[in-house]
N, C-alpha and C positions, 0 to 999 in steps of 0.2 A: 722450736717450731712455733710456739705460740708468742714468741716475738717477733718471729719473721710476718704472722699473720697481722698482729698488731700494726707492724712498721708499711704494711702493705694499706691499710685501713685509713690509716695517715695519711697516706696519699691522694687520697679519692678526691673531688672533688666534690664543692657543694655547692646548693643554688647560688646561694647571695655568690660569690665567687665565681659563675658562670654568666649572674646578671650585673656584675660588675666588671668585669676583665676587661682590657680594650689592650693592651699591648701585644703587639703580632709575635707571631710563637705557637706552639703544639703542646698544648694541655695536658695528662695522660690522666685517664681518670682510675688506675690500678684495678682490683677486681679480677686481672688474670681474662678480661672478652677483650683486650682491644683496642679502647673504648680512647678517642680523642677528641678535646676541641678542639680547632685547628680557629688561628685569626689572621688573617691576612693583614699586607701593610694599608689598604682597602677602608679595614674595617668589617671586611665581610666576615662572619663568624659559620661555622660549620661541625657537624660533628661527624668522625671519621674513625672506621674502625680498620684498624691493621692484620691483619689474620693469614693464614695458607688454605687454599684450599687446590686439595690434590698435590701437594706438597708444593706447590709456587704462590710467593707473596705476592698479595695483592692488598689494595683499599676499599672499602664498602663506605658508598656516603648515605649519611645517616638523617640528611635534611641539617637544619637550623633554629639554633634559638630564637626567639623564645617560643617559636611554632612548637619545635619540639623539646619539650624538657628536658633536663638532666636524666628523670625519671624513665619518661620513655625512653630516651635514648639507650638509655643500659637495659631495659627490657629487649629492645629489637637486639642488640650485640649479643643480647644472651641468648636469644631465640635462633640468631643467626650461628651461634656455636654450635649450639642444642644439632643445628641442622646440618653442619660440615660433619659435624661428630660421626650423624647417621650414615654417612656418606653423600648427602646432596651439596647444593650449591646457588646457596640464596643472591648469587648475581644474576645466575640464570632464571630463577623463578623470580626477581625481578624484571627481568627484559620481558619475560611472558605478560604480564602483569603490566607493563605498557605497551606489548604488543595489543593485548587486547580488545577490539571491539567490536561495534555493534553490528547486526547487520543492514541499519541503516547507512550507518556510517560506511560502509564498507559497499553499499551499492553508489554513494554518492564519488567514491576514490575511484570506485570500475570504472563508471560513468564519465570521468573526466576523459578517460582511454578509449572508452568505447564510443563513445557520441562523436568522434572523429572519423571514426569507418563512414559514417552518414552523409551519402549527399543530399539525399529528402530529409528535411528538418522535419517532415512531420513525422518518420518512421522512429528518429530519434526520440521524439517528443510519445511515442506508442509506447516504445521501450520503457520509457521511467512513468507512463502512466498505470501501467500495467503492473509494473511492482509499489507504486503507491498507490494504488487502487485495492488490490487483495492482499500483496504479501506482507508491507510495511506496518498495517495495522495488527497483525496476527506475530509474527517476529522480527517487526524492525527492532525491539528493544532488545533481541537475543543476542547474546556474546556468539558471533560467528563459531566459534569450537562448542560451544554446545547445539548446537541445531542438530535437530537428528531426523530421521526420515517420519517420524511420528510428527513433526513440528511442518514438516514440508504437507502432509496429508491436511494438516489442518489450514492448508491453503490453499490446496488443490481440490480438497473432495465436495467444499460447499458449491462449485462452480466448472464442477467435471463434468456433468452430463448436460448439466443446463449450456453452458458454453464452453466445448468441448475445445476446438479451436482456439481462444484465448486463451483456456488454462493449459491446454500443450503447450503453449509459446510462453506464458508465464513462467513453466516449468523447466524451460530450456533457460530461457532468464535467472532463476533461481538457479540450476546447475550452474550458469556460468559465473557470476559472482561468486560462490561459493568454492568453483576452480582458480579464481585469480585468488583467492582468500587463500588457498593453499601453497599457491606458489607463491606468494608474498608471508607466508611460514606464520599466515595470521591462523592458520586451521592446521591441525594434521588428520588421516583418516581419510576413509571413503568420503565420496559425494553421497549427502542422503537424499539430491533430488535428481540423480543418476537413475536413470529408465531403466537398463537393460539389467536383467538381474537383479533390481531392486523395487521400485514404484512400478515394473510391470508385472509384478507378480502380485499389486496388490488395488490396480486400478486398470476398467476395461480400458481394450487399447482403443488410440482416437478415432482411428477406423472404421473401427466396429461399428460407433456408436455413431458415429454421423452417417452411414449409410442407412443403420435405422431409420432417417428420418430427419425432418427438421424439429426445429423450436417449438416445443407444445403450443398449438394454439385453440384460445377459445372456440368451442362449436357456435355455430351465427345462432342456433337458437337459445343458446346460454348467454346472450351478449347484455339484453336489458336486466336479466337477473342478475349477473355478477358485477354489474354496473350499481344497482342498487344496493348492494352490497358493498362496494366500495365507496358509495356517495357518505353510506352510515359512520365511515371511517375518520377519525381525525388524524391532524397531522401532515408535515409539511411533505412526506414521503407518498402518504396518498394522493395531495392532491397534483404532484408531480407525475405521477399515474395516470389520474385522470385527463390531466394535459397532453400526456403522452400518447394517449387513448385518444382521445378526440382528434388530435395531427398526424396522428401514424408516424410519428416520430421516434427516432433510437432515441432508446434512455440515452446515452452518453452525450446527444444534442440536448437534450430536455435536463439534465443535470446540470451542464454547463451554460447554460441561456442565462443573459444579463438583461437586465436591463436598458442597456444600450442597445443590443440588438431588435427590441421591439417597438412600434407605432400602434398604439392601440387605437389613435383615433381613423389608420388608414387598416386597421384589423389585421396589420402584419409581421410577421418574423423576418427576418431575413440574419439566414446561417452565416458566417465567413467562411471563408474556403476551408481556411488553415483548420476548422474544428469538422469539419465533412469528410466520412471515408474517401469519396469521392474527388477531395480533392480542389472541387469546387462549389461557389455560394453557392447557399440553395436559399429560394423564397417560399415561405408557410403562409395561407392565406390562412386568416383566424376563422373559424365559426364562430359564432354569436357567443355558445354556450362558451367557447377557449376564453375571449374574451371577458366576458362575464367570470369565469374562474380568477383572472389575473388580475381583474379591478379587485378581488374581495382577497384580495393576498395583503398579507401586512410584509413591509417592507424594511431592512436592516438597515441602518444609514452607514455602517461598518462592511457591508460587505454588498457586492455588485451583482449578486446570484440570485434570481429570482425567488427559485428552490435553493432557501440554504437548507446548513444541517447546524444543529445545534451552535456551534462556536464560528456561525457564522462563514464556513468555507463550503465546499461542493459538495451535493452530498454522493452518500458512497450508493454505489451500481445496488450493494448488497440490500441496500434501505428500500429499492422498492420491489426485489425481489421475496427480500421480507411480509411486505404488507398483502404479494398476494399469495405467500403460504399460508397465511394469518387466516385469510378469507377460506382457504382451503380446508385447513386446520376447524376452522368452525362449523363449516360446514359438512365434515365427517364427525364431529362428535356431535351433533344434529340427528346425525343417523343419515345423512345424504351422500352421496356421490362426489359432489362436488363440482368442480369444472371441469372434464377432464378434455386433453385432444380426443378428434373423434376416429384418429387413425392409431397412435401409438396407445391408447388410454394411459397420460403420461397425464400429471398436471399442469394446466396452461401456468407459461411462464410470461415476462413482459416483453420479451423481444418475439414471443408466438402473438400480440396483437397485430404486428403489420403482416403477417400472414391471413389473419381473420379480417383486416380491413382488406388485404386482395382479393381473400375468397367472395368478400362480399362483391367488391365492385364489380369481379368477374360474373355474380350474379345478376345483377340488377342493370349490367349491360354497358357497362361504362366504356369507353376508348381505352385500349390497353398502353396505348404511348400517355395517353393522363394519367391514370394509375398508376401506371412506372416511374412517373415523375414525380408524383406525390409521396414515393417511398425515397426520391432521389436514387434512384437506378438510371443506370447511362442503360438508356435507350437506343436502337442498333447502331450501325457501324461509326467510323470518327467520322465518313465525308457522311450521312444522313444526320450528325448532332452536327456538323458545323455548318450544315445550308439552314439548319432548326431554326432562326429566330426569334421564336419565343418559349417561354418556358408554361404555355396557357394558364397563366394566372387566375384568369377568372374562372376558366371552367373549371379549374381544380376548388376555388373555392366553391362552388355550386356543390361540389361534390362533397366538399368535407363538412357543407353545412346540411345535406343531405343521410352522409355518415353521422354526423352526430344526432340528430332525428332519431336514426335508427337507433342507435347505441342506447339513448334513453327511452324508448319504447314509443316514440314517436308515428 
């Protein structure tokens, strides 16, 4: 016996002997795993373990010198024993192992499939904004089989009541990737952002909550205090707020504005279609104070974003939602109230400013087709917007310089 184990040992293979070999042929490296180098007429060297698993032979490749040593390689053959022995089956836990990925990766594979259903490029262009806007920062780096309904909540809940409607849609978006994930045997298991029976037992339904009400908006009489407050603020998130403030502008316009888009010497914005819910351009007439804000902006030579975010790209929706929690946050551990709407007592959020810019101008008497247009609201029927010929440029700006008056206590 302990010559048979001798004459076995003999055989083995060594480095120098694996960093030397070049004649085509199958190596054995004895040991009782398997264990082969195999060299092709090539030159291509490899190492291969021969084994049964479930009692049919098969091959295991093992990679290549000198990536993988002599060393390793009989390490993995003996791990892969270790594991048929148990009853598994390390070809298959390798296929897992390249199935594997992210859910990044894994919305950009949908995405190929699904951006074809789309005749409106811009609905396709919603779809992948909306999961790189909330989801991809929170678990694009997740292995799609590990995502669990905990992981989904931390995507949904920071922007569930504030923007109910986009996170319903996000969260149909998240189910559906995570259903092609399955049927492509990249996932096995429930859907964890599967509504019925699952996320609705643990988030009010969308329903509910939008007929509450709209978007908390500031009360007009909290408008030059919580202005002052945000004036005290730094950072490129506040003053994207402030801008946004001043224009009655969607954060998603005011996030994505370039540079190119503006004329500060003719005091103008002017939206492109393609970036307008709407659909179509819209023109911002600047107030003094807009302007004045955007001359004192430092400028990225890397990147085209008025408002960047740190590394230079757009910033996220969540940044200036941020800054007026902040403001909130301060202001109750002050001992204060805060900002709150004056119907829901919700805390004003940032898409509740252009509600507080309507209440005002419906105050102070303004044309309701001006004020429509200054939020970019189609204004009644198609034949009364296509006899329209203008879009009252000036008088909108009278008004937004009007508005901004107000807002700093003018």
């Amino acid at each position: 016996m302990a010559q048979e184990i001798t004459k076995r040992r003999r055989k083995q293979l060594t480095a120098a002997f694996v960093k030397s070999a070049t004649k085509p042929g199958k190596y054995h490296d004895g040991g009782g795993t398997g264990l082969y180098l195999r060299i092709d007429h090539g030159g291509g060297r490899y190492w291969i373990q021969r084994t049964a698993i479930n009692r049919k032979r098969c091959e295991i490749g093992l990679g290549s010198p000198p990536v993988v040593t002599l060393a390793m390689a009989r390490e993995q053959a003996l791990d892969n024993k270790r594991l048929i022995r148990s009853g598994g089956d390390p070809i298959a836990e390798k296929r897992k192992v390249q199935k594997a990925i992210t859910f990044a990766e894994a919305v950009e594979k949908y995405l190929v499939i699904k951006l074809k259903e789309f005749e409106n490029k811009k609905h396709g262009k919603q779809w992948r904004s909306t999961l790189d806007t909330y989801a991809i920062p929170v678990i694009g780096w997740m292995n799609v089989q590990n995502i669990e309904t905990r992981d989904v909540l931390k995507v949904l809940q920071p922007i569930w009541l504030e923007k109910t409607e986009t996170a319903s849609r996000l969260r149909g978006r998240i189910e559906s990737v995570l259903n092609w994930a399955t049927v492509t045997e990249l996932r096995k298991g429930d859907n964890p952002a599967r509504w019925k029976g699952n996320l609705s037992e643990l988030l009010p339904k969308p329903s509910k909550i939008t007929k509450s009400g709209h978007h908390a908006a500031l009360a007009l009489k909290d408008v030059p205090e919580w202005w002052n407050c945000l004036n005290g603020r730094d950072g490129m998130a506040a003053r994207a707020l402030q801008f946004a403030c001043l224009t009655a502008a969607r954060s998603g316009e005011v996030r994505g504005m370039t540079w190119a888009e503006v004329d500060l010497d003719a005091a103008l914005w002017v939206i492109p279609a393609e970036r307008m819910k709407a659909g179509r351009e819209h023109r911002v007439p600047l107030p003094g104070k807009a302007v004045e804000l955007l001359q004192g902006l430092a400028r990225l030579n890397s990147s085209p974003y008025v408002f960047y975010a740190p590394q230079g790209g757009m910033l996220s929706d969540m940044a200036l939602s941020a800054v007026m929690r902040r403001i909130q946050a301060a202001e109750e551990k002050a001992g204060r109230e805060g900002f709150l709407d004056s119907r829901s007592g919700r805390p004003a959020v940032p898409h509740g400013l252009r509600s507080t810019f309507r209440d005002w101008a419906a105050e102070k008497g303004y044309d309701h087709v001006q004020a429509e247009l200054a939020l970019a609201h189609a204004v009644g029927s198609e034949v009364e917007r296509a006899y329209r010929r203008t879009d009252l440029l000036e008088r909108r700006r009278q008004m937004l310089e009007d508005w901004a008056g107000f807002v700093r206590g003018h």
